[in-house]
C-alpha positions, -999 to 999 in steps of 0.1 A, spaced: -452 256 -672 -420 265 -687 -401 260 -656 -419 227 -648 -414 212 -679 -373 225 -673 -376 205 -641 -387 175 -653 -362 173 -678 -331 178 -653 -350 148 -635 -348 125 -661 -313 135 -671 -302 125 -636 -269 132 -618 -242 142 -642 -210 117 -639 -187 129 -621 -154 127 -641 -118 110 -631 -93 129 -615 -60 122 -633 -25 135 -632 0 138 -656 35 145 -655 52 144 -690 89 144 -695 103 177 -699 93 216 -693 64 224 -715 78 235 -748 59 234 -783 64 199 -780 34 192 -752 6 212 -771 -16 184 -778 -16 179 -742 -26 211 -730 -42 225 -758 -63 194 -752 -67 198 -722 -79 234 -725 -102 219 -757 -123 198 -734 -109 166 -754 -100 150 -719 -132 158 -703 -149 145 -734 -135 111 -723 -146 117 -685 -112 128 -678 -105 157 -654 -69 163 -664 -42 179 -647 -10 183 -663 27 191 -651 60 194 -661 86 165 -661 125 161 -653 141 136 -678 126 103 -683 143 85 -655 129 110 -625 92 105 -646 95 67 -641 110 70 -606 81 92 -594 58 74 -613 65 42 -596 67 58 -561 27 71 -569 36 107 -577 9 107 -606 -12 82 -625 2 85 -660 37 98 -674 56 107 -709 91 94 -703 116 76 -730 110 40 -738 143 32 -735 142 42 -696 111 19 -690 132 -11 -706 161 -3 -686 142 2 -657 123 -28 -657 148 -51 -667 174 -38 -640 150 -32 -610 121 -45 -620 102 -15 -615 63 -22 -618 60 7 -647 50 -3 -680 45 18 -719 12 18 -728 14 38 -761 40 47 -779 49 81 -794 80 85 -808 85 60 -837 120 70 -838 148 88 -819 151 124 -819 178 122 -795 206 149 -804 236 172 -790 230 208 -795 267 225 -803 270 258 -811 283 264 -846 309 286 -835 326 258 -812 339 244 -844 325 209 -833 304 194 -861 300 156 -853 305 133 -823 345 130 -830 364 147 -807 347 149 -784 366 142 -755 372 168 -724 341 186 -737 314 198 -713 282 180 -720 251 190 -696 229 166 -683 198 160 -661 193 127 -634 183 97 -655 187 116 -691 180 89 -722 204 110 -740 231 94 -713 220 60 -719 227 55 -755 259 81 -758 280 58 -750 269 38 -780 273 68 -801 307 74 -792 318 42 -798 303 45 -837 318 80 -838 353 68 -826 350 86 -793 363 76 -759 329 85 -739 348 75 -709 365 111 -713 335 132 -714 329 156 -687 295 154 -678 280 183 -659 247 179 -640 218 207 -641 182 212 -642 167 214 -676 157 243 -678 192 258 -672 204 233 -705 203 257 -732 210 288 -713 245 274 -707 247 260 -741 243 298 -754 265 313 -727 295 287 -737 297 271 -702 291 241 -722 301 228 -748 271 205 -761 240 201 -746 210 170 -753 179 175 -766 157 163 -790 160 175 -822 120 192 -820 136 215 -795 159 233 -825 135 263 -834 133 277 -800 165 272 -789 182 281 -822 159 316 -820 175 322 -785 209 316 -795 206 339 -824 191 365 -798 233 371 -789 245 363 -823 253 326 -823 230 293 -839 231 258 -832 240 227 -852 223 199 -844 239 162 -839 209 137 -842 220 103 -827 199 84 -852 226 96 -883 247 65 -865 219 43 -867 197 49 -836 164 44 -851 146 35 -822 114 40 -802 119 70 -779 90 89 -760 61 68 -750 31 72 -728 35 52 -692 16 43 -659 17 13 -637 14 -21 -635 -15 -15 -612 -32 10 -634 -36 -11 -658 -45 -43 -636 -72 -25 -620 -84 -1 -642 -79 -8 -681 -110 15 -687 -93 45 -673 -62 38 -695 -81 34 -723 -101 64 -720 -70 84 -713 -49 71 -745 -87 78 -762 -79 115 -751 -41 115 -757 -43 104 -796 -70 122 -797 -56 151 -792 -23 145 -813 -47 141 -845 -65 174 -834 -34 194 -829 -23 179 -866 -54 192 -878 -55 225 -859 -16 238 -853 -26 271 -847 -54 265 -821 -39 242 -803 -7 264 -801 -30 291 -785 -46 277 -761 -15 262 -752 4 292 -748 -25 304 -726 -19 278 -702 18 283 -707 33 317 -714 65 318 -712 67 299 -749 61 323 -776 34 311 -802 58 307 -834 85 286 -810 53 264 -803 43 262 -841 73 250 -847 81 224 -822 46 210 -822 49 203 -860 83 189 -855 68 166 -832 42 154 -849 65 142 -876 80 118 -850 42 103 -839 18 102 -870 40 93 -902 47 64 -925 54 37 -896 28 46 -871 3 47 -906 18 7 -908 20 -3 -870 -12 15 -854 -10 49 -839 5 42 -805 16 3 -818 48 -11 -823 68 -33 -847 85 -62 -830 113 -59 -854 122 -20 -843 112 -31 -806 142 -57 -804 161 -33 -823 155 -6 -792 161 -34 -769 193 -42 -783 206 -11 -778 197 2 -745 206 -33 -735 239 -28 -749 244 9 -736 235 -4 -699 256 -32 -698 222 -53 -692 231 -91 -686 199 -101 -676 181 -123 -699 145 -99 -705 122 -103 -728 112 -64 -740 73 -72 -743 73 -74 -703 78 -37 -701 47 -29 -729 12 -33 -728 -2 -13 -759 -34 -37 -761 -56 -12 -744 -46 19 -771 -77 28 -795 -70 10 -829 -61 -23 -808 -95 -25 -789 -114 -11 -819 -126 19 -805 
């Protein structure tokens, strides 16, 4: 009786949905700074929004944007300023959907005992960076504010996950990265005796959106529900991992563990600071302000030499993130 009764109620459930394959590719290797993502992922917040998730590492903005245009993946973390340029330049069909950053954590990592401790002088200095790196776009803006003559940096290419490495080994001189990635990198450096200073772009006025979640034109065209149901999962999953540091840092270092779960603690928490704070609390998590969009226009237009006349809203569609469609 038992086992009929078991029956029947499988029948009535009927077939369980099957869930959407997506893929993910965020912008840089998977530091502290992607928990919410994985731990997520490994939470069952995806699949809670019929979302079966896969997740890999990115390359700099401009290669996420690139691939994500060619049909690599369905969805991508790349800076905002690299959609803008690359929609107003080459009119590449790739659009932000939600933003993340509310402002720039954009910085040069210097080691304290180079002696260098702003962005003068900087010129004949070895600064590392990877194919379509933000950090390139707006340094020569920087320069220009610091009194630098950017045209005589020496800019060394190589992979990202060589950056710091090469930082610590003094073959260079300054490397980029957002300022989240301090704790870890600053912990390695001290490993052999040196430390890091940190030179944040926004202390000569760079307060600017920066890291933002992307997919295509076509995505959102033909299916808005699937974009909606994965920025459901993605803000979802930031306000978890705000709520639950330490779990989500576990199960991310499950998935990834190579990063050492204090280096995770304290990325993730830096990061956080950037996404849920006083602006996204007056904007909408994942919304912008039109003022602080023309702002990030302004500059990337100005640090690409942009002529073309381009209206910034054409490379944002943020109408299908949660608190705009009142889910």
């Amino acid at each position: 009786m038992a086992a009929a009764v078991a029956v029947l109620a499988l029948a009535l459930q009927g077939p369980a949905q099957a869930l959407d394959d997506v893929h993910l590719q965020t912008d840089w290797i998977p530091s502290g700074e992607h928990a919410m993502y994985y731990g997520g992922w490994s939470k069952g917040i995806f699949e809670d929004h019929g979302i079966n998730i896969t997740i890999t590492r990115g390359y700099g903005s401009g290669d996420t944007v690139t691939k994500l245009a060619g049909g690599a993946f369905d969805f991508g973390v790349a800076d905002f300023g690299a959609v803008l340029a690359a929609r107003a330049k080459s009119e590449i069909p790739v659009k932000t959907i939600g933003i993340l950053y509310t402002h720039s954590p954009h910085s040069l990592f210097v080691l304290e005992s180079s002696g260098i401790t702003d962005f003068k002088g900087l010129e004949g200095k070895r600064i590392g960076i990877t194919p379509g790196n933000s950090h390139r776009l707006y340094f020569p803006k920087v320069a220009e504010r610091a009194g630098t003559d950017a045209s005589q940096i020496r800019w060394v290419n190589t992979d990202g996950a060589t950056m710091a490495p090469l930082l610590i080994q003094k073959k260079l001189d300054a490397a980029p990265f957002y300022s989240i990635h301090y704790y870890y990198q600053n912990k390695a450096a001290q490993a052999v005796g040196e430390s890091i200073r940190v030179l944040p772009f926004e202390k000569v006025g760079f307060a600017i959106y920066a890291a933002s979640l992307v997919t295509t034109d076509e995505m959102i065209e033909e299916n808005p529900d699937l974009v909606k149901r994965f920025l459901a999962a993605v803000y979802e999953s930031f306000e978890w991992a705000k709520e639950n540091p330490e779990e989500a840092c576990r199960l991310h270092t499950e998935r990834v563990p190579e990063v050492a779960m204090d280096d995770c603690l304290g990325s993730l928490e830096a990061t956080l600071g950037f996404v849920i704070n006083e602006h996204s609390e007056k904007t909408g998590l994942g919304q912008y302000d039109p003022e602080r969009l023309a702002f990030t226009w302004e500059v990337v237009k100005e640090a690409q030499e942009i002529e073309t006349d381009f209206d910034p809203t054409e490379a944002l569609d943020t109408s299908l993130v949660p608190s705009a469609v009142g889910n």
